[in-house]
VEXTIRO-937061 format. One record per residue (C-alpha): residue number from 1; residue in three letters; x, y, z. Coordinates in pm, 1 decimal. Example, Ala and Ser with C-alpha at 12.3 -4.5 7.8 and 13.67 -1.06 7.14 Angstrom:
- 1 Ala 1230.0 -450.0 780.0
- 2 Ser 1367.0 -106.0 714.0
END
This chain:
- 1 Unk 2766.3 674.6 1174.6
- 2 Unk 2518.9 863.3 1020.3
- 3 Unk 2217.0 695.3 897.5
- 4 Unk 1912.4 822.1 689.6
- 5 Unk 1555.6 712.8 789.6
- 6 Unk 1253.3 603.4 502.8
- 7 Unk 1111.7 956.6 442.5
- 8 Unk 1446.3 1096.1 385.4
- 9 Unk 1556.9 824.2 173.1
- 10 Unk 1213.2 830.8 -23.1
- 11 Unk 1265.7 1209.3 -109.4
- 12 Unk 1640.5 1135.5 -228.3
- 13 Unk 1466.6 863.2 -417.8
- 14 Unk 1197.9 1107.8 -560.9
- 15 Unk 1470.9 1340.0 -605.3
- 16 Unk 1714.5 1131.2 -830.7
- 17 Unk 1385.9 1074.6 -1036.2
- 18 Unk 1199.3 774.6 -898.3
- 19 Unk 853.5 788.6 -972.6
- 20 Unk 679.6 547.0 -725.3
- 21 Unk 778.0 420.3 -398.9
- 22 Unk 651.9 52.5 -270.4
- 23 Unk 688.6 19.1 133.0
- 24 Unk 700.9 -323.5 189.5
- 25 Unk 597.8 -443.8 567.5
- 26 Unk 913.4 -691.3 566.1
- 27 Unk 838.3 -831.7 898.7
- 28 Unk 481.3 -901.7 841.1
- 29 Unk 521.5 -1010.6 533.6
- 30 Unk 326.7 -1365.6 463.5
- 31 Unk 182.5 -1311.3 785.7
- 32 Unk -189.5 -1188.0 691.2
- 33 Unk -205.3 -986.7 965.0
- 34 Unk -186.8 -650.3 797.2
- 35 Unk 95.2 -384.2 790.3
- 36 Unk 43.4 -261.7 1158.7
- 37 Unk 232.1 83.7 1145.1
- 38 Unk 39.0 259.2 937.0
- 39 Unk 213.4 563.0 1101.1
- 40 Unk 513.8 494.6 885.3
- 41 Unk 370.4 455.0 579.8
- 42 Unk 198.5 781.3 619.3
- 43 Unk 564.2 942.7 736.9
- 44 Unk 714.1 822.8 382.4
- 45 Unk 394.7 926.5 215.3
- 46 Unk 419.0 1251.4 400.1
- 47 Unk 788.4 1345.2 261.0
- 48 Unk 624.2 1246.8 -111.9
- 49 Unk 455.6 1373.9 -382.2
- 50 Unk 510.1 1043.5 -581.7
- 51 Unk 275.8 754.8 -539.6
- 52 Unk 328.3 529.4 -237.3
- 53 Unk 208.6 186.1 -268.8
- 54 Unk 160.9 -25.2 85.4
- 55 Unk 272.9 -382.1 43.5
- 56 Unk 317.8 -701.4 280.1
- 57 Unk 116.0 -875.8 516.7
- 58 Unk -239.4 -815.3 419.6
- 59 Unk -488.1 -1148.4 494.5
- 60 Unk -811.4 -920.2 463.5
- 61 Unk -1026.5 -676.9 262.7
- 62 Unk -1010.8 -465.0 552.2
- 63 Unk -638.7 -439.7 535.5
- 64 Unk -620.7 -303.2 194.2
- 65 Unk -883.7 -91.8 323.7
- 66 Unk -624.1 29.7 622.7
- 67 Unk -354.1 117.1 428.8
- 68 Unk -538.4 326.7 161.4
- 69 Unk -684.0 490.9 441.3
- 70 Unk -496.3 524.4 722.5
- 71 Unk -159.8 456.6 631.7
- 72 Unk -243.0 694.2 279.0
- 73 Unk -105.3 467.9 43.7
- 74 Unk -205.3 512.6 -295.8
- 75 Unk -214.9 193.4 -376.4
- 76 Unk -157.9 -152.9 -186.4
- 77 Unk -24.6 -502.6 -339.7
- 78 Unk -72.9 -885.8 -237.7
- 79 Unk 52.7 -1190.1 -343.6
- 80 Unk -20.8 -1492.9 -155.3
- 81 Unk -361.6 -1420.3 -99.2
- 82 Unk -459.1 -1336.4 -421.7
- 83 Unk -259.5 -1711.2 -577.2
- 84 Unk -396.3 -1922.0 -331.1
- 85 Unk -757.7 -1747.6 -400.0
- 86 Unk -803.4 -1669.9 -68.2
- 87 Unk -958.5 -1289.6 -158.9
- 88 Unk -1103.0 -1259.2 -538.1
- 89 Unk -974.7 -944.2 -649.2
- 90 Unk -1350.4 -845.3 -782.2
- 91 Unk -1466.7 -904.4 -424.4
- 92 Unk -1184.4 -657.7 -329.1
- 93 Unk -1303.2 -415.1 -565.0
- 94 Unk -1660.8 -412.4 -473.5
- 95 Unk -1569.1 -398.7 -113.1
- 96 Unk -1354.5 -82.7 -148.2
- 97 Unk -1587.1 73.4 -373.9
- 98 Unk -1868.1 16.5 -80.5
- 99 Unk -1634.3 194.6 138.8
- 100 Unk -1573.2 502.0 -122.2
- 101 Unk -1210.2 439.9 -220.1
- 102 Unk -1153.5 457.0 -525.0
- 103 Unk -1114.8 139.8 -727.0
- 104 Unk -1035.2 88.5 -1145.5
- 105 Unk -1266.0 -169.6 -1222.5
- 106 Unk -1162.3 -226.3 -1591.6
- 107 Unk -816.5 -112.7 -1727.0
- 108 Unk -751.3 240.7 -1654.2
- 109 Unk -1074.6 377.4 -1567.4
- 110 Unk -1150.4 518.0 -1187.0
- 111 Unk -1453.3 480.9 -1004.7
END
């Protein structure tokens, strides 16, 4: 049995003409305890030139923070926390921003 791992399958994604990859942090998901491998993220980020965007498990601003950071995501998605208004997505903003990651504060535009 021959089995591919994420980065390969992300660049046969990429190849076939995907153009963006979510990794989702299945087992952490709903958790809000962050995606803890941030090493694997990286790894499918690494085999990439598309956009990677981190998703599952985040419960703080510092999360979101982590996986545009370390884990190199180029973006990062929520749910839960964002519906039950647990984290205002302004506050998120300006808290990223503080930290110099990028952030579009209105529609398209990048700060």
């Amino acid at each position: 049995h021959n089995s591919l791992n994420a980065p390969e399958l992300a660049r046969i994604a990429q190849d076939l003409g995907v153009q963006m990859i979510t990794v989702h942090g299945r087992t952490r998901n709903q958790m809000y305890k962050g995606e803890a491998d941030w090493a694997f993220i990286r790894k499918v980020k690494d085999a990439v030139s598309i956009p990677v965007i981190a998703s599952g498990g985040a419960g703080t601003m510092h999360h979101f923070y982590e996986a545009l950071t370390d884990g190199k995501a180029d973006a990062a998605l929520a749910a839960s926390i964002f519906h039950y208004q647990e984290i205002r997505l302004g506050d998120l903003k300006d808290y990223l921003y503080e930290l110099n990651v990028p952030v579009r504060l209105h529609g398209w535009e990048t700060l």
